[in-house]
C-alpha positions, 0 to 999 in steps of 0.5 A, a space after each residue: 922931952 918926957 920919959 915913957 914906956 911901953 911893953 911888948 905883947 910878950 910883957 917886956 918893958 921899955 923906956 924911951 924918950 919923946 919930944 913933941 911939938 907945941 902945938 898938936 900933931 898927927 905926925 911922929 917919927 920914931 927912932 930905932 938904934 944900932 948894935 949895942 946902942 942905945 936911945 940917948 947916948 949917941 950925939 944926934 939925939 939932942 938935934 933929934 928931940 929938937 929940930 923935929 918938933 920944930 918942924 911939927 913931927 914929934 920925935 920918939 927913941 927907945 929901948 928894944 931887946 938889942 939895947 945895950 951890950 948886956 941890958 936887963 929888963 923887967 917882963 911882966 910879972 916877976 922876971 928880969 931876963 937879960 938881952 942887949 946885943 950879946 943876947 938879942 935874937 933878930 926876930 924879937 925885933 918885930 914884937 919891939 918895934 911894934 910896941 913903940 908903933 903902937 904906943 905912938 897909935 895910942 896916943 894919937 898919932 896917925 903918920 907914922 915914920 920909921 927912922 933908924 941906923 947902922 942894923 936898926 935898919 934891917 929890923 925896920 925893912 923886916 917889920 913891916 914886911 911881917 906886919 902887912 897891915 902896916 900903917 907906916 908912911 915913909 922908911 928913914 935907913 941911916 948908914 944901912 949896913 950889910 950886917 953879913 958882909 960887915 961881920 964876913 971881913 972882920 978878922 977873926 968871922 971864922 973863928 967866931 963862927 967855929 967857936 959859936 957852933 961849938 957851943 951850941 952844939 954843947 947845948 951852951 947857947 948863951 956862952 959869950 964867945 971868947 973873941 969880941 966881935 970886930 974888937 968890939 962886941 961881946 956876943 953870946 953864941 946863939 946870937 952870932 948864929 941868929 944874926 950873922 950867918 947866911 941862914 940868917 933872917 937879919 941878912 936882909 942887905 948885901 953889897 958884896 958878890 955873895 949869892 943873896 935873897 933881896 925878897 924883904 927888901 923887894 916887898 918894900 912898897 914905901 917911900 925910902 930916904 937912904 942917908 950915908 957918908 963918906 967916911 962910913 966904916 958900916 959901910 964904906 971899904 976897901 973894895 965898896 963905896 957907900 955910893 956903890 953901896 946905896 946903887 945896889 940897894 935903890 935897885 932891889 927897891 923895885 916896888 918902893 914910890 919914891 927913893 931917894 940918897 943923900 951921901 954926906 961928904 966928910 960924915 963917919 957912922 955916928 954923922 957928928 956934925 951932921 944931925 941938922 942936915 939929917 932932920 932937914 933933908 928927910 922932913 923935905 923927902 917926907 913933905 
């Protein structure tokens, strides 16, 4: 495993880790994160950056402008804005995938694979519908979450979503909103409106009753491997099972090969205890 970096074509810099394998590969999965996440701290990254190499595909995890809650970069020539889930804007995430996909491209790779988790998945599913000429071989969408339909049944959606109008009405954009989001994330108000609203273009998935575009993900022509667990609180509730969840979803991937789901008995959103099995059952959909 090394440290690397890459820039987007708008000058952002990016870190990331990679792990290869030791005999010479054509094949590289790269990794995209959740929600204020990041490329190394969740559990999984160490059974990531071991076992794939192990099986001849490298392994690629890196920053992107939703890294972290608030997360300064530096962007070419003199500047240090500041994004991370508070201050993320959703279509920014096509400019931060393609600069991973392209490192990868530059260093020789040509199979490339998109692995990612809880709304790294939504980012995925839109890059390659707004990059047609894609070279992208397969889809890995960890725990994909209905980012609307998550935000929608926390408490405090409503008052979140007044709060955020307000401000922007104010012309105060960038004002963090005074509730966090699900008792978790601080989010600036031009965020919330960016990402969890219906106009949204990050509402991408929907597996609740409410009236929904599927066309992203109905453009998919990849193979796509769903992994989710039982006891997913990104996905699994009250009134939906995961398995309800990933019906509706493989049913909207009408122009897609090969589907394939796997539901892990026992496995929460971060899937402890179930790193191996991941790298396993995705190597044999790939192969």
């Amino acid at each position: 495993m090394h440290f690397v970096s890459t820039k987007t074509s708008s000058g952002i810099q990016f870190s990331g880790l990679l792990s290869e394998p030791k005999k010479k590969t054509d094949k590289i999965i790269i990794h995209i994160h959740g929600m204020a996440g990041s490329h190394y701290e969740n559990g999984w990254y160490q059974a990531f950056h071991d076992k794939y190499p192990k099986n001849e595909y490298a392994f690629l995890a890196g920053q992107h402008r939703g890294t972290g809650t608030i997360t300064m970069f530096f962007q070419e020539p003199d500047h240090y804005p500041n994004y991370g889930n508070a201050f993320e804007l959703f279509e920014y995430s096509v400019e931060d995938v393609d600069a991973w996909v392209n490192y990868a491209r530059n260093l020789g790779y040509k199979e490339i694979y998109l692995q990612a988790h809880s709304f790294g998945p939504s980012k995925i599913l839109y890059y390659v519908n707004q990059k047609p000429n894609h070279d992208i071989k397969a889809l890995n969408l960890i725990s994909p979450v209905d980012m609307l339909g998550f935000s929608i049944n926390t408490k405090n959606y409503s008052a979140l979503l007044n709060e955020a109008e307000k401000f922007v009405a104010e012309g105060k954009e960038k004002q963090l909103l005074s509730n966090l989001l699900n008792g978790e994330y601080y989010i600036s108000a031009q965020s919330f409106l960016n990402i969890f609203t219906s106009k949204s273009k990050s509402n991408i998935l929907s597996y609740t009753d409410r009236k929904h575009d599927w066309s992203v993900v109905n453009n998919i022509n990849l193979p796509v491997m769903l992994i989710g667990g039982t006891k997913d609180h990104g996905i699994e509730g009250e009134s939906l099972t995961t398995k309800e969840a990933f019906a509706k979803l493989k049913a909207e991937l009408k122009q897609s090969p090969k589907v394939d789901s796997i539901i892990y008995e026992g496995a929460d959103h971060s899937f402890d205890g179930f790193e191996d099995k991941i790298v396993k059952d995705f190597i044999k959909f790939v192969e």
